[in-house]
C-alpha positions in Angstrom: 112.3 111.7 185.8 111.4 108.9 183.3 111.8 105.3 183.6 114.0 104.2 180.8 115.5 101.1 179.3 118.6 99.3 179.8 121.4 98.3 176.8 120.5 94.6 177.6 117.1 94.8 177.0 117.5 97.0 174.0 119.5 94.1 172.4 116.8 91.9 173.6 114.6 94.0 171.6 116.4 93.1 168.4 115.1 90.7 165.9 117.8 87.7 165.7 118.9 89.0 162.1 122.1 90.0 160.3 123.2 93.4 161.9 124.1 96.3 160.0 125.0 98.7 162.2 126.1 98.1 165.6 126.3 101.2 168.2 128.2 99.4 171.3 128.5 101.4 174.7 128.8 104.5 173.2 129.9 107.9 175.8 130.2 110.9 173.9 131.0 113.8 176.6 132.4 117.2 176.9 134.6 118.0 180.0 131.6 117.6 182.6 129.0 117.6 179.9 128.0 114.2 178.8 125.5 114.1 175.8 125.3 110.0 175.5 126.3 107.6 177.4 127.0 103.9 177.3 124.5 103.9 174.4 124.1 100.5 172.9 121.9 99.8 169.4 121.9 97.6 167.0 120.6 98.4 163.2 119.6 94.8 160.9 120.4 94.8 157.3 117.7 96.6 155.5 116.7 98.1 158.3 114.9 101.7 158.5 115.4 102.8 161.9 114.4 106.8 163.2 115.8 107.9 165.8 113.4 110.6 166.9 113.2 112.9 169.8 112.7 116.5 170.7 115.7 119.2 169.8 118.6 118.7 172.0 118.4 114.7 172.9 121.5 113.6 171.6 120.1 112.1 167.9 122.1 113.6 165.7 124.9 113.3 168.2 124.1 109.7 167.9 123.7 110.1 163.8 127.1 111.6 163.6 129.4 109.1 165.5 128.3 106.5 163.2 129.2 108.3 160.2 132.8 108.9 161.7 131.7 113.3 162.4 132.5 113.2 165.9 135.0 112.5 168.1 133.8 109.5 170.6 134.5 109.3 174.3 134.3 105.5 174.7 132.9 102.4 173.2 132.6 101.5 169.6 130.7 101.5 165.8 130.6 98.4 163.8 129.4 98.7 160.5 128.8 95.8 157.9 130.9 93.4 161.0 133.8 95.8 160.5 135.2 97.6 163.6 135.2 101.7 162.1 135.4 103.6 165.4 138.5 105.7 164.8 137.5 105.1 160.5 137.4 108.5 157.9 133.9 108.7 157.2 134.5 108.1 153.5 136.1 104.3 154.6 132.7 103.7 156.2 130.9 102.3 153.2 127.9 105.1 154.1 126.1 107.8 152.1 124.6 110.7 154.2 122.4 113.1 153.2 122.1 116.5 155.5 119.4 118.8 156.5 121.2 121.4 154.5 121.4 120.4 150.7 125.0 121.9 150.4 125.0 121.7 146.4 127.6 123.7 144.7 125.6 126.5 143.2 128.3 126.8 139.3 127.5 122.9 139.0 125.3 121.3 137.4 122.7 118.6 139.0 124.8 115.9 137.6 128.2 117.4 138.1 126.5 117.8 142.2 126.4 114.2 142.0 129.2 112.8 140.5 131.8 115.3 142.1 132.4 112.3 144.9 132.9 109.7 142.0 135.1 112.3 140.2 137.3 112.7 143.3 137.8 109.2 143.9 138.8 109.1 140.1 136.6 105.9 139.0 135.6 105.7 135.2 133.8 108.0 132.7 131.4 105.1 132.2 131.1 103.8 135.5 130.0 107.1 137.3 127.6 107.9 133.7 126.1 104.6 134.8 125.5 105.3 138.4 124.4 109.3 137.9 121.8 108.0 135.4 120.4 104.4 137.7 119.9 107.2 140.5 118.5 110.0 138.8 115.9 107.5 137.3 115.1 106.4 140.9 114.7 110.2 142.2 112.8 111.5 139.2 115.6 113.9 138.3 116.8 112.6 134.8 115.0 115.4 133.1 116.9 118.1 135.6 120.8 116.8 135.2 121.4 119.6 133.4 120.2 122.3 135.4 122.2 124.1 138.5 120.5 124.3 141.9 119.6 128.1 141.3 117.0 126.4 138.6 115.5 123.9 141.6 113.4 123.7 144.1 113.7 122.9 147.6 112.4 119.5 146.8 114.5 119.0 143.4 117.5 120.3 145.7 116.9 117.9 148.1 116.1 114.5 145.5 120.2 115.7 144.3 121.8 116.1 147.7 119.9 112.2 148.1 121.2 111.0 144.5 124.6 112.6 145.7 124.5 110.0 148.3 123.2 107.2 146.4 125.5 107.3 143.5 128.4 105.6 146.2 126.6 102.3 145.9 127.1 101.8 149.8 124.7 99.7 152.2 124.2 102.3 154.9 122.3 105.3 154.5 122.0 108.3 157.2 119.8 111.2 157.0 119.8 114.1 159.2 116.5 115.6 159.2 116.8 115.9 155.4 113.0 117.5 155.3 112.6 120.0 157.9 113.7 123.1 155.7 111.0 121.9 153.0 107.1 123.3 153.6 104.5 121.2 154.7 103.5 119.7 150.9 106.8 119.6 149.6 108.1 117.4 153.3 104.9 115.1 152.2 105.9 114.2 148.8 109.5 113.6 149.5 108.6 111.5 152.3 106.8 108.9 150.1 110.1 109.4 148.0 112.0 108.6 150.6 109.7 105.7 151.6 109.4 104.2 147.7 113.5 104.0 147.6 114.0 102.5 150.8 111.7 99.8 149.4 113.1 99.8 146.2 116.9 99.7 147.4 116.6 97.3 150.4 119.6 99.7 152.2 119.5 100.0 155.5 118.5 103.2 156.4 118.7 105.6 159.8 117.1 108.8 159.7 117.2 112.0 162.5 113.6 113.1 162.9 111.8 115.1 165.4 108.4 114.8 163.4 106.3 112.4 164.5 105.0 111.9 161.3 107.6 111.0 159.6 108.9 108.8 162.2 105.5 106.8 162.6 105.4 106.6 158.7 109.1 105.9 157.6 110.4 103.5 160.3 110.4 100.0 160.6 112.1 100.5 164.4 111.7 104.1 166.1 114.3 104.6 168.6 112.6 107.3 171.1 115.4 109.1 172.9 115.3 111.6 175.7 118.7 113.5 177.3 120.8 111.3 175.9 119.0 108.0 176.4 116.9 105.9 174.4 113.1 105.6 176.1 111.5 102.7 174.0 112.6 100.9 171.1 110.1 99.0 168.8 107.6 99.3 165.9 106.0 102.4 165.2 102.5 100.8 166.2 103.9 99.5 169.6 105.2 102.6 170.5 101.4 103.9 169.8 99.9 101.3 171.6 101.5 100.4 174.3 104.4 103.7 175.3 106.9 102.5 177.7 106.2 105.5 179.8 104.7 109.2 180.0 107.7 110.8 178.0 107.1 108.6 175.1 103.4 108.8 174.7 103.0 112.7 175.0 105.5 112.5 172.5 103.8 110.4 169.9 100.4 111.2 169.0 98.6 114.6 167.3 96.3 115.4 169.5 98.6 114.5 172.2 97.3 111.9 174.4 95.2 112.8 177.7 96.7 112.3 181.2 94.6 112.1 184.1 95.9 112.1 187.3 94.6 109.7 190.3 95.4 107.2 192.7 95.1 103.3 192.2 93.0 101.6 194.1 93.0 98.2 193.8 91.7 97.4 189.6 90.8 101.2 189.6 92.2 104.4 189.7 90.6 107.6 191.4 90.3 110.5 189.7 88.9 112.8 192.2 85.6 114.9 192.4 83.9 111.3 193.1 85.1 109.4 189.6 86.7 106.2 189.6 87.5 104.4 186.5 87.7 100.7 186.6 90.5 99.3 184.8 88.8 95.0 184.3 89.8 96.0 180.8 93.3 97.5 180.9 96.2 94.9 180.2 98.5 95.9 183.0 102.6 95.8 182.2 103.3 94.4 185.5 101.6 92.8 188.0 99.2 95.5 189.5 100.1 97.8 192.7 97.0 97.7 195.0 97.8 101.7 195.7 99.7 105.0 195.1 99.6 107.7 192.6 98.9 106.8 188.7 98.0 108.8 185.7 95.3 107.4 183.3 96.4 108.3 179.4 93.4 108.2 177.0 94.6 108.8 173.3 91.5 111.4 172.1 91.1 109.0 169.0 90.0 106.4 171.9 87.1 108.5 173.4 83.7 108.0 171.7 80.9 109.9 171.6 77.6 108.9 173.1 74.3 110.5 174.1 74.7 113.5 176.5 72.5 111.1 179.0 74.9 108.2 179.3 77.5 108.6 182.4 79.0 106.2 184.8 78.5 102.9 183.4 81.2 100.5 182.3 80.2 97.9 179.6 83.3 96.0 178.0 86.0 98.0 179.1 84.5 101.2 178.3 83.9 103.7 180.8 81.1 106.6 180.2 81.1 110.1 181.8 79.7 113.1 180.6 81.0 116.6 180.3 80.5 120.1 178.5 81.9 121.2 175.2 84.7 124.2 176.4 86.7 124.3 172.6 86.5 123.1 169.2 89.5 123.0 166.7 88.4 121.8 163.3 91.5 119.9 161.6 89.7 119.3 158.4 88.5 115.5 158.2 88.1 115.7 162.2 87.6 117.7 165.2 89.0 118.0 168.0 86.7 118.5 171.5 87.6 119.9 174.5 85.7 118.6 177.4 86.5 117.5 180.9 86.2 114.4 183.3 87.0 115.1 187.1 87.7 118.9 186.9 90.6 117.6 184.5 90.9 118.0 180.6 90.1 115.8 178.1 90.3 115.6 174.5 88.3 113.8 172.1 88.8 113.3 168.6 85.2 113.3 166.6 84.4 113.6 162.7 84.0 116.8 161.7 80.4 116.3 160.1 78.8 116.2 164.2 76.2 119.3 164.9 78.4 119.9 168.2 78.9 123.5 169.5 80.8 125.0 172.3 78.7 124.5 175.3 77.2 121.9 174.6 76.6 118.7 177.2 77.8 115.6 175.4 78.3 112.1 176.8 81.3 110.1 175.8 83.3 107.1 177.1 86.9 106.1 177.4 88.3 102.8 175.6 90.0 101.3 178.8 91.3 98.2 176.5 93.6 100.9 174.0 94.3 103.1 177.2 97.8 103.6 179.4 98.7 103.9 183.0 101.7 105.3 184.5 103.8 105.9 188.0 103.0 109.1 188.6 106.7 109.8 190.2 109.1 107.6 187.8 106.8 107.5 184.6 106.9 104.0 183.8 104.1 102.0 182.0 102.2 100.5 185.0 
């Protein structure tokens, strides 16, 4: 169980701005089955908000009853101050783009993205104008020609996008447009992505269960967990400073260390004779004196020192030592496997460092950049 967040604080959370989109006590269940539940959250114009969270959480859920795809239970969606709860998607003023590109294979790019414009019967000259102003933003004017049979996953992609951005709306929603992309092509049409939300000023809400493109895309990331939303903020305070153990195992690659102990008074025990003083942890609430914690250590936030150091704490740093078990290079870095108390720890190091497996090394933890949680409920402590 996970300590969690309540719809009056996430409205606290919100910056006093114009809102965009407004999610309002929002149930979405199932005979016995209920996926959300009196979910409230509130997008600001120009906003890019990602709602990111393992498979099965209720995001795209979420994703879908704003753009009108599903059937709600209870409460309501305001979009651009306009009640459109029981709205058709296309009277939503929103463009959506899907994981699947869903191009009609005997049309042509620019036929793709004009079919909507087409349908809704506006001018020859009016839909020539929008086709070419998005193709020029998506790179794609030299490819209007071709069908999707002549593309590639990436150019697919930039069309199924222009499709949505020739409707000249101010919401956009993306449902993990880039997971059936490879590893480069994801990359590249990420900073896309990232270059036309700051070219457009749209708001923007984007399904994600890539860290990476959460922590790179989003001015807000809404965490969410069975249903619920666990933190809402910045991408760097969700780094930082995790409102409990679900959120920062979830953030971070190498995940974040967690050490279990028992607080005792400023410190927590970590067996085998090690307590680590905590003078230099900021604590969320007023301390407990007692019970059962875990330490998190984020491996970026261990540093290296001579394998003779151990035991002393200078400016919120505490120094152990420990042996090298495993070494994953990643490229740029490394990534050490070590221990503290019997327990595992990683440590992030630069790959340049004569370190082999077996080695002693010495290393200390950056208490200052480090998180403590309830061991039963999760919470930030």
């Amino acid at each position: 169980m996970h300590a969690t967040i309540s719809a009056a604080d996430l409205r606290l959370a919100q910056a006093p701005v114009e809102t965009s989109v407004s999610v309002r006590d929002l149930k979405i269940a199932y005979g016995a089955l209920t996926v959300l539940d009196s979910l409230s959250l509130d997008v600001a114009k120009g906003e890019f908000l990602v709602l990111l969270g393992p498979s099965g959480c209720g995001k795209s859920t979420l994703l879908n009853a704003v753009a009108g795809l599903m059937d709600i239970t209870d409460g309501e969606v305001w979009i651009s101050g306009r009640n459109v709860t029981w709205a058709e998607p296309k009277d939503r003023g929103i463009g959506m783009v899907f994981q699947s590109y869903a191009l009609y294979p005997r049309m042509t790019v620019a036929e793709n993205m004009s079919f909507g414009l087409r349908i809704a019967r506006l001018s020859k000259a009016e839909i020539a104008e929008r086709v070419d102003r998005a193709a020029k933003l998506l790179h794609l004017t030299p490819l209007l020609n071709r069908r999707p049979a002549e593309l590639s996953g990436g150019q697919r992609q930039r069309v199924a996008i222009g499709r949505a951005l020739v409707r000249n709306v101010d919401v956009f929603l993306f449902d993990e447009p880039l997971s059936n992309l490879d590893a480069q092509l994801r990359a590249e049409l990420r900073i896309e992505i990232k270059k036309l939300h700051q070219s457009l000023g749209n708001t923007m809400i984007y399904v994600t269960h890539d860290q990476i493109e959460a922590m790179t895309l989003a001015d807000r990331i809404a965490v969410m967990k069975g249903g619920v939303v666990q933190q809402l903020a910045p991408p760097q305070e969700i780094y930082n400073r995790p409102a409990n153990r679900f959120v920062a195992g979830f953030i971070g690659s190498p995940a974040m260390t967690f050490l279990n102990g028992a607080l005792k008074g400023r410190a927590v025990d970590l067996g085998a004779g090690v307590t680590v003083p905590l003078d230099g942890y900021a604590f969320a609430e007023p301390a407990r004196a007692s019970g059962p914690a875990v330490l998190g250590v984020r491996p970026e936030h261990v540093a290296l020192l001579p394998a003779g150091a151990g035991g002393a704490v200078a400016q919120g740093r505490f120094a152990a030592t420990g042996t090298v078990r495993m070494i994953e290079p990643t490229g740029a870095d490394m990534t050490l496997w070590t221990e503290i108390a019997g327990q595992p720890l990683t440590i992030r190091a630069p790959a340049d460092l004569s370190i082999r497996v077996g080695d002693a090394i010495g290393f200390a933890l950056d208490l200052t950049r480090a998180s403590l949680f309830d061991a039963d409920t999760g919470a930030r402590l």
